[in-house]
N, C-alpha and C positions, 0 to 999 in steps of 0.2 A: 169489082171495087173501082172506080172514078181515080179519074187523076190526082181531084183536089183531095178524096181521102189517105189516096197513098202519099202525096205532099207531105199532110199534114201528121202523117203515122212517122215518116222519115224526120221530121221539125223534130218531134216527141222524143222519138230512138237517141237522134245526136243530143237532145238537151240531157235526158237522163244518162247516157255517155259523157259529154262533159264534165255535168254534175259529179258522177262517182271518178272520173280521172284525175280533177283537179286538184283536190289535197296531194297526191302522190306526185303529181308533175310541180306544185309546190315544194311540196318537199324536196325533190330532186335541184329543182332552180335556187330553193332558200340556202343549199347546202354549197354551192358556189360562190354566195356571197359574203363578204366581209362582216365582222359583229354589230360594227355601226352602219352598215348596209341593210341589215332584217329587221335595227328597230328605228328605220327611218321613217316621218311620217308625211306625206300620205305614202302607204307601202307601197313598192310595183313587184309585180311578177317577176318581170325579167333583168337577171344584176346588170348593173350598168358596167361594175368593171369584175366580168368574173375570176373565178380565181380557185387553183386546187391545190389552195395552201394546205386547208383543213385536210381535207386525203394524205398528201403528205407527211403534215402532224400524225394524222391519225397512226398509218403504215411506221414512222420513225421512232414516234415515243412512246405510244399507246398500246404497243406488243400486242399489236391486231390481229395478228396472223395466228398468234397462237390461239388466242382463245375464239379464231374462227376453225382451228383444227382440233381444240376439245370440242364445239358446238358439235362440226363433220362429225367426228368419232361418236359422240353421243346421240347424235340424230342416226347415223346410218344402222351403228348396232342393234341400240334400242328398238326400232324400226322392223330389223328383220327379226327381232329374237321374238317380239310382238306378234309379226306374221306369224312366225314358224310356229307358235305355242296355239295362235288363234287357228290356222289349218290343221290343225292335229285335231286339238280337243273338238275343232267345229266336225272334223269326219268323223270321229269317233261319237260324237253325240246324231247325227245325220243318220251314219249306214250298220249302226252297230245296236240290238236289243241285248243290255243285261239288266240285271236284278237294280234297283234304283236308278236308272236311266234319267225316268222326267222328273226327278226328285234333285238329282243332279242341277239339271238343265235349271229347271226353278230354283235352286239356288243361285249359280251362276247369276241368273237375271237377277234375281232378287240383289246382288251387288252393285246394281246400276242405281238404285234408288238408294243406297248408302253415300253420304255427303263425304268427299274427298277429308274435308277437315275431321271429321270421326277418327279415319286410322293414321291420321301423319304422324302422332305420337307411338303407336305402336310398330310401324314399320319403321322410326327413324332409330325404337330402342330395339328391333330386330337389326337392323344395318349397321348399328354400334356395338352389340355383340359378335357382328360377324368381321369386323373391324374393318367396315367398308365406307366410315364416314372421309369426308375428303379427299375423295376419290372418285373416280371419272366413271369405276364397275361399279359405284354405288348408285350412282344418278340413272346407268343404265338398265339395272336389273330392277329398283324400285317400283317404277310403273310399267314392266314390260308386258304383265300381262291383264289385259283390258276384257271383262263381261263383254261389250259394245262389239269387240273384233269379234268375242268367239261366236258371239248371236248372228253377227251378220255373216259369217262362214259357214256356220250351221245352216242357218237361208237359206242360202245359194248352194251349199252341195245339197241339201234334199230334192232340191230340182232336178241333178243327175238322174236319170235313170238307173236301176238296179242291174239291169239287165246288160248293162255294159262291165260292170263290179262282175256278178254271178260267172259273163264267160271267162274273163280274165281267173277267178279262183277256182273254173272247172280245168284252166288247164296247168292247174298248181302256181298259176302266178303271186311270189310270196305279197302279202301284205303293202308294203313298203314300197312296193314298186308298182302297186298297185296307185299309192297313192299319188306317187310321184310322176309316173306316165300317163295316168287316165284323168285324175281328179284335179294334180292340179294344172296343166294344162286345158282343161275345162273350166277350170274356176278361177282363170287367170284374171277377168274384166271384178271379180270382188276386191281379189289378192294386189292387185293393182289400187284400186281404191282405195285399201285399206291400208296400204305401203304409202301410199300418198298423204291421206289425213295423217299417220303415223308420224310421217317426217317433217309436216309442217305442225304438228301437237308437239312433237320435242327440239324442233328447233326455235319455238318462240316459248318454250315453257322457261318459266322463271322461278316458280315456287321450290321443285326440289331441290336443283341447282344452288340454289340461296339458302336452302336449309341442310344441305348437306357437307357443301364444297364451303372452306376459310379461306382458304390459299389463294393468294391470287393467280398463281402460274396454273391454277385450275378452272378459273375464271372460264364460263360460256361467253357469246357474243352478251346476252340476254342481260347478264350479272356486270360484264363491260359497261353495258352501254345504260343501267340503273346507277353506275356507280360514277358517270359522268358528270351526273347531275350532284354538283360539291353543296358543302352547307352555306357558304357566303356568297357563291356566286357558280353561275353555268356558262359555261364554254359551248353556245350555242353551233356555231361552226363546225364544228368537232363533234357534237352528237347527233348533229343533223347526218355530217358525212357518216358516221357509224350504222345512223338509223337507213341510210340506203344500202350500205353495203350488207347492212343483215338481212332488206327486201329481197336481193339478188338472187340467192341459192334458192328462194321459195317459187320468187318467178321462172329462173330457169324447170323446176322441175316440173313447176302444174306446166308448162309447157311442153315437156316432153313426157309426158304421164297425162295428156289433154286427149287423146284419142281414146285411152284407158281407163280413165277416169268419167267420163261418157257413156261409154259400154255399159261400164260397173253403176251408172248411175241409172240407164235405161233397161237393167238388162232384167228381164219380165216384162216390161212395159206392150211386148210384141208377140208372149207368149200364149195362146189358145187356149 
């Protein structure tokens, strides 16, 4: 490859990196400025006199904190109870033959092709006879468990070898501990992945949340920062700042779930 073509690959790389940076690095710089600063015309990027009034509003009167620790509470549980039910059912469909097995399994999938709007009525009149409306366990257990998780755990442990399963139960190793020391430390680069997409699917999710929860002291970030936006008028500053502080926890994670989320995304890619 020529100089002038790596030049010009390197030209290409930053322009489509800018490209996709800029909205967010606006975002971040809009959220500093003043209300008659963002609809000033001709716009600029950078505030002339910045300012973390809006953060402070936000943090003082906007009871941020809270409905940034229902989001936490809602994103982590849900999250693992997701995991937990997708590695189970995915080993048990993987290393296990009984009587309707792929009967099963093709059901399962076959719930991926079912439109979310089809069941909201029926699981919102299950979650109201179980008297879980307006409530934080309601939002959690509703979508805990995902066809998508169990398919792709299922994947990825059929790949295990039997023969690692077989010695572990020749030498009475129970069940459970089978899964827990063999499988899923094997199937950690999925379980990771799938931890990942989990926690950012329920931390920007808005639809349960909004159809389940009234209360405002139950309020997610998501339903906060929908409900900013008033009917006479928007307090731009204030939802700008909300809208990065809800970026935050997602970029912290794909950040440290960046080497695992990789793995889990390459993993076969290498395999013979």
């Amino acid at each position: 490859m020529t100089k002038t073509n790596t030049l010009g690959r390197s030209i290409a790389i930053g322009f489509v990196l800018l490209l996709f940076a800029l909205p967010p690095i606006w975002l971040l710089l809009s959220s500093l400025k003043s209300q008659a600063e963002i609809f000033q015309w001709p716009p600029s990027l950078w505030p002339q006199q910045p300012t973390l009034q809006s953060y402070i509003d936000t943090f003082s009167r906007a009871n941020f904190l809270q409905y940034f620790q229902n989001s936490a509470v809602v994103s982590v549980l849900s999250a693992l109870l997701s995991v937990t039910i997708s590695v189970t059912a995915g080993y048990a469909l993987a290393k296990f033959r009984f009587k309707g097995d792929t009967f099963i399994f093709l059901l399962i999938m076959s719930a991926m092709m079912v439109p979310l709007q089809i069941v909201l009525i029926p699981v919102f009149l299950v979650l109201r006879d179980l008297g879980l409306l307006n409530t934080l366990a309601g939002v959690i257990i509703a979508p805990a468990a995902t066809p998508s998780g169990v398919f792709l755990m299922r994947q990825y442990i059929v790949s295990i070898p039997d023969s690692l399963l077989e010695a572990a139960r020749i030498d009475r190793t129970p069940e459970w501990r089978i899964l827990l020391r063999i499988v899923v430390p094997l199937a950690l680069p999925a379980i990771g992945t799938l931890l990942a997409f989990n926690l950012v699917w329920r931390w920007n999710d808005y639809l349960w949340p909004f159809l389940i929860i009234t209360e405002q002291q139950n309020w997610t970030v998501q339903l906060a920062l929908a409900n900013s936006v008033g009917r006479f008028g928007i307090d731009w500053p204030r939802l700008l700042s909300i809208s990065v502080m809800s970026v935050i926890p997602m970029l912290v994670i794909f950040i440290a779930l960046q080497k695992t989320l990789m793995n889990g995304l390459m993993a076969g890619a290498a395999k013979e």
